[in-house]
N, C-alpha and C positions, 0 to 999 in steps of 0.2 A: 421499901420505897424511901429513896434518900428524901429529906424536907425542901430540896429546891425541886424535885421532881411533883410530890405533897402541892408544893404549891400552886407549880405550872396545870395539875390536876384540877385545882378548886378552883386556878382562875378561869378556865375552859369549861367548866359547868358555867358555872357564874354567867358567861357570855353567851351561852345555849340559853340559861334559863331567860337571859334577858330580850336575845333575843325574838324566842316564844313569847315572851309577856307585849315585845313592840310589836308584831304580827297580830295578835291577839286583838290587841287595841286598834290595831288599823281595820281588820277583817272582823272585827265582834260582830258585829249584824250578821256577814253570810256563812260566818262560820256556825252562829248558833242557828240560821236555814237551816244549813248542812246538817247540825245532828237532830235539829227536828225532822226534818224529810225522813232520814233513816230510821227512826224511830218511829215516825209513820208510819212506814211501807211494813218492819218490823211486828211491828203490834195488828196493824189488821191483817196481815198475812196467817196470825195464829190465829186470829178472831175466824177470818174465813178459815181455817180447817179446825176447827172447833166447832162449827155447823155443815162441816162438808159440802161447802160450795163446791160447784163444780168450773171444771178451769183452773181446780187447787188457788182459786179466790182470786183469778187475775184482776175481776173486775174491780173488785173493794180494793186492793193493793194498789190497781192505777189510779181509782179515783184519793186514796189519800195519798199519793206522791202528789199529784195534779193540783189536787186542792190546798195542802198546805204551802202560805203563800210566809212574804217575809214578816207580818205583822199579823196581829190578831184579827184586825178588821179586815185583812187583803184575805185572810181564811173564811171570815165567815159569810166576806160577800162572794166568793170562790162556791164555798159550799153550797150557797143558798143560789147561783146560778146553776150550780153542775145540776142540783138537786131539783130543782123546778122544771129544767130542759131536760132530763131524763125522764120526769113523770110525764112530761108533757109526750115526748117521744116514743115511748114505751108505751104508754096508754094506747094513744090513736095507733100504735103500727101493729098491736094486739088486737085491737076491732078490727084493722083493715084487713089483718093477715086471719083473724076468725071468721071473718064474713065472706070474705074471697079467696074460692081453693087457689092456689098456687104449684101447681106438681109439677108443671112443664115450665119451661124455660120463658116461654112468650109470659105466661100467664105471670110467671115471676119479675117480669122486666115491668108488664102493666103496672102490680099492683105494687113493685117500687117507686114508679113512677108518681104512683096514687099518692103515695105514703111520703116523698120525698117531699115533693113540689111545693104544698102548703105549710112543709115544717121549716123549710130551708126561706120560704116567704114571709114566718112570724118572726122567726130569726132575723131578718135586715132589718125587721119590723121595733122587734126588741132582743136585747143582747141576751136577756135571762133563757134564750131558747135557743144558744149557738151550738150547744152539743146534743138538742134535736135529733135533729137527721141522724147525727149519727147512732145514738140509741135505738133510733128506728131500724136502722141497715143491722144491728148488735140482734132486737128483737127478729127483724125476717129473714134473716140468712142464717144465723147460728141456731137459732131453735132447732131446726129441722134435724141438725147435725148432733145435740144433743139429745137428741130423741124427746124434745119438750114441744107441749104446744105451743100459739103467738101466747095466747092468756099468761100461762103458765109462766113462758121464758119473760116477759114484763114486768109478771111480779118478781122475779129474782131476778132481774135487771135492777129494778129498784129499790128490792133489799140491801143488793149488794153496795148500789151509791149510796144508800143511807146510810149503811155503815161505816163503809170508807169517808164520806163527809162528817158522820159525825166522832170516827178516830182524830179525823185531822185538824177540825176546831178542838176538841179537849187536848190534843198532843201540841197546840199550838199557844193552849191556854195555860198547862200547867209545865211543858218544858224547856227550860230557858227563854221567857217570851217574851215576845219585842212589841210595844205598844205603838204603835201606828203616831201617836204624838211624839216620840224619839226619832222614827224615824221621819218624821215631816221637819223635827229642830234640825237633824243633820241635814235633808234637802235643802231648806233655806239657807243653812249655814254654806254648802257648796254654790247656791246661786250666787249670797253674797259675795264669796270668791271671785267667783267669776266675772260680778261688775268691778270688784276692786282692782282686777286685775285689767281690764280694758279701758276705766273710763280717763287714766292720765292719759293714754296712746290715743283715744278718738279726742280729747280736748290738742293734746299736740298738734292731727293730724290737720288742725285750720289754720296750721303755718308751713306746713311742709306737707309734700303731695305724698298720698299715701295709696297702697293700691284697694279697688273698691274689693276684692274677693276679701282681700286681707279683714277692709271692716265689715263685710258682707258675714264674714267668720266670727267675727266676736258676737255681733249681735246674734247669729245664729247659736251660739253657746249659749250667752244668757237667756235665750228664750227657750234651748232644752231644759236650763236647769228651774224657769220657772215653772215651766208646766209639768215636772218633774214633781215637784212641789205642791200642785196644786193637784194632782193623780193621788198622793200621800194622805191630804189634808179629806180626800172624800171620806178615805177609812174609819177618822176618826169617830165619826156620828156613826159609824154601825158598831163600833164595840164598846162606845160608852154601856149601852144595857148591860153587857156583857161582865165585864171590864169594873166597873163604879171608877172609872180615870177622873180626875177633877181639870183636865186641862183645861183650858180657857177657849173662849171661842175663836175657831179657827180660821173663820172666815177673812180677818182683819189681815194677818201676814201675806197670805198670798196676794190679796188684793195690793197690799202696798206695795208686796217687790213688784206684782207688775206694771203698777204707775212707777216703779221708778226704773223698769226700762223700757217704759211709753219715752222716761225723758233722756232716757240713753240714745235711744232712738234718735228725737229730734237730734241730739248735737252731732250724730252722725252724720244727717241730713245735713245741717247747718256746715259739715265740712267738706262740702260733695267738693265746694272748691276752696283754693288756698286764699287768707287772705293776704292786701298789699303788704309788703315786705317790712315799709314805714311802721307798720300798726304794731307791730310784734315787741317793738321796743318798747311803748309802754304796755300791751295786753299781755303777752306772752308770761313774763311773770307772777301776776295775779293767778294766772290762769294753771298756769303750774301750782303753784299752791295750795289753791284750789283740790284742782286734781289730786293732787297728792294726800290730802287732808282729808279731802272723803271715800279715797279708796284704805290710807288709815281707818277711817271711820267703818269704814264697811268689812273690813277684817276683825276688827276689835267686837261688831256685833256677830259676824261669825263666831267667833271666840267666844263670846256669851253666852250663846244658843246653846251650845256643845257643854259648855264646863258649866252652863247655869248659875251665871256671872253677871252680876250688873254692868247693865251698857255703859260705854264712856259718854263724859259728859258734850252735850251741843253747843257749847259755846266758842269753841275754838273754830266749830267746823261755819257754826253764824256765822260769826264775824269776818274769814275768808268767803266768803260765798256773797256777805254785804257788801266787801270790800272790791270784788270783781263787779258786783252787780253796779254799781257808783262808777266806778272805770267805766265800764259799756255808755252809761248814758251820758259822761261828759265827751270819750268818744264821739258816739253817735250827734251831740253837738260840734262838734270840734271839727268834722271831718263830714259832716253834713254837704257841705258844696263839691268836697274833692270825690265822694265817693259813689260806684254807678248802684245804682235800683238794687242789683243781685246783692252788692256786698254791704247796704244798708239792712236788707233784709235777713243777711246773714247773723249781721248783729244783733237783728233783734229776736230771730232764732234763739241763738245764744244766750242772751238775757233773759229770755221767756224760759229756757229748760233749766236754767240754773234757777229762775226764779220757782219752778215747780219741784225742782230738785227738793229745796230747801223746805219746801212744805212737804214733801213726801218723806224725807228724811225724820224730819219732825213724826210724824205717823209712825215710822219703823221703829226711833226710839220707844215709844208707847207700847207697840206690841213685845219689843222684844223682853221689858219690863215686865208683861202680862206672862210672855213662855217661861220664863225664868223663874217665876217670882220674886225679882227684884223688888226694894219699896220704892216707891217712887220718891226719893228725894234730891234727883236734879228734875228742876223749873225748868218748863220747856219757856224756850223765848215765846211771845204773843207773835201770832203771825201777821206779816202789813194785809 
């Protein structure tokens, strides 16, 4: 191999390897799913023929696919549902199907019915019983076929989820695993995205008409990626036991992203219509600055969260947000006699969300100081 050949060789690994390594970092979380799941199904698939389940261990293999979830906490409140709803299931459709022969088809439909009704009724009741029913249909149809009795096939019904639920918390605990507080930084870090990315276009759209699906869209985003975020954050409180995580309490971040698109919200509202065309020459400016300054700002705490970075400092983003808020009320005097009821209240829409903005924001830096471990050495401004 000639040495330009040598080369063109090492520079084309180089660009595989790199490329693997940006996939990697993009896909970490569901790629380390992916080889926990298989590793799952792997390991109680020998566990179940290692006791000679029957079914060659379909059941224990489903339930640890099913149950390992992307985080430690999404597995063991997975487990601790599959597991409760199958004993629950299993149980009652072992009394129902031992107390009542079943040989004929009628007698079979009743005592489905018996068995169904009230399981699939505790289930709407409470979520910990959703695979219920089905357990129950697992215990009185398949027994039969296996030549097991109700009794019998319940208790290796619920051998079998025991086992598979508890391959998929230990497989979820010792193999590449993702702590429920990582992945709530990375949710909040795509919420924040997603208001930085909308709230210069909804502040725009109160000078130029914009179509409502379009802002109907954004706010519809930021509200999947809050409560995205706020799905995340349950988990954390069930694997601290588990886990000894020291994250900080989790409560605060979700609360504050979604005070702070309560006030995304309002300025949507505030832009249902355009204002006079006069206004713009002195708002419009401010107002962009503004915007641009806190969707900077809301990037740079995404950035944080993720690379567990001290937040940028609030002083830049105060002082634009003061500076428009001061515009608004000499406005709002200035323009007092010219302007109708709708577009007075516009204004003070506007002023009222930037002025909660500002206190919400204030909060964000706080928490995101807490997810990081940052020290706190930027002074938050005193709030008016």
């Amino acid at each position: 191999m000639t040495r330009a050949a040598s080369w063109v060789h090492r520079l084309r690994n180089m660009t595989i390897q790199k490329w693997f390594r940006t996939q990697w970092r993009i896909y970490r979380s569901q790629l380390r799913f992916c080889i926990r799941v298989t590793v799952a199904a792997i390991s109680a698939l020998l566990i179940a023929q290692l006791f000679a389940l029957p079914l060659h261990g379909l059941w224990v293999v489903l339930t640890a696919t099913v149950v390992t979830q992307l985080s430690v906490g999404g597995s063991l409140r997975a487990g601790a549902e599959y597991v409760v709803g199958t004993l629950g299931g299993a149980v009652y459709a072992g009394i129902v199907g031992f107390l009542i022969p079943h040989t004929t088809v009628a007698a079979q439909i009743a005592v489905l019915a018996l068995t169904i009704a009230p399981l699939a009724f505790a289930a709407a009741l409470n979520p910990n019983f959703r695979v219920a029913p089905f357990s129950a249909v697992l215990v009185l149809l398949i027994s039969g076929q296996l030549g097991e009795g109700p009794i019998e096939s319940a208790f290796t019904r619920m051998l079998e989820v025991t086992l598979g639920g508890a391959v998929a918390v230990i497989v979820s605990l010792f193999v590449v695993p993702v702590r429920a507080d990582r992945l709530a930084r990375e949710a909040a870090a795509r919420a924040l995205d997603e208001m930085a990315k909308d709230v210069p276009a909804i502040l725009a759209s109160l000078f130029r008409s914009a179509e409502r699906t379009e802002l109907q869209e954004m706010q519809d985003r930021i509200g999947r990626s809050v409560a995205a975020l706020q799905e995340v954050v349950e988990e954390i409180e069930r694997e601290r036991p588990v886990t000894f995580t020291s994250a900080p309490d989790p409560a605060p971040l979700p609360r504050t992203l979604l005070r702070l698109r309560h006030d995304i919200v309002m300025m949507g509202r505030a832009s249902a219509e355009t204002l006079p065309v006069h206004l713009s020459e002195d708002l419009k400016p401010g107002l962009d600055r503004a915007g641009e300054i806190v969707s900077n700002y809301f990037r740079a705490c995404a950035h944080a969260l993720t690379s567990r970075q001290m937040p940028p400092p609030l002083e830049p983003l105060q002082a634009a947000l003061d500076a428009c808020a001061s515009q608004l009320g000499v406005l709002r005097q200035r323009e007092l006699a010219y302007l109708s009821a709708t577009q007075l209240e516009q204004l003070f829409a506007v002023g009222f969300a930037l002025d909660q903005l500002q206190r919400n924001i204030t909060d964000l830096g706080r928490c995101v100081r807490d997810w990081t471990g940052s020290p706190r050495r930027v002074v938050d401004k005193p709030v008016k």
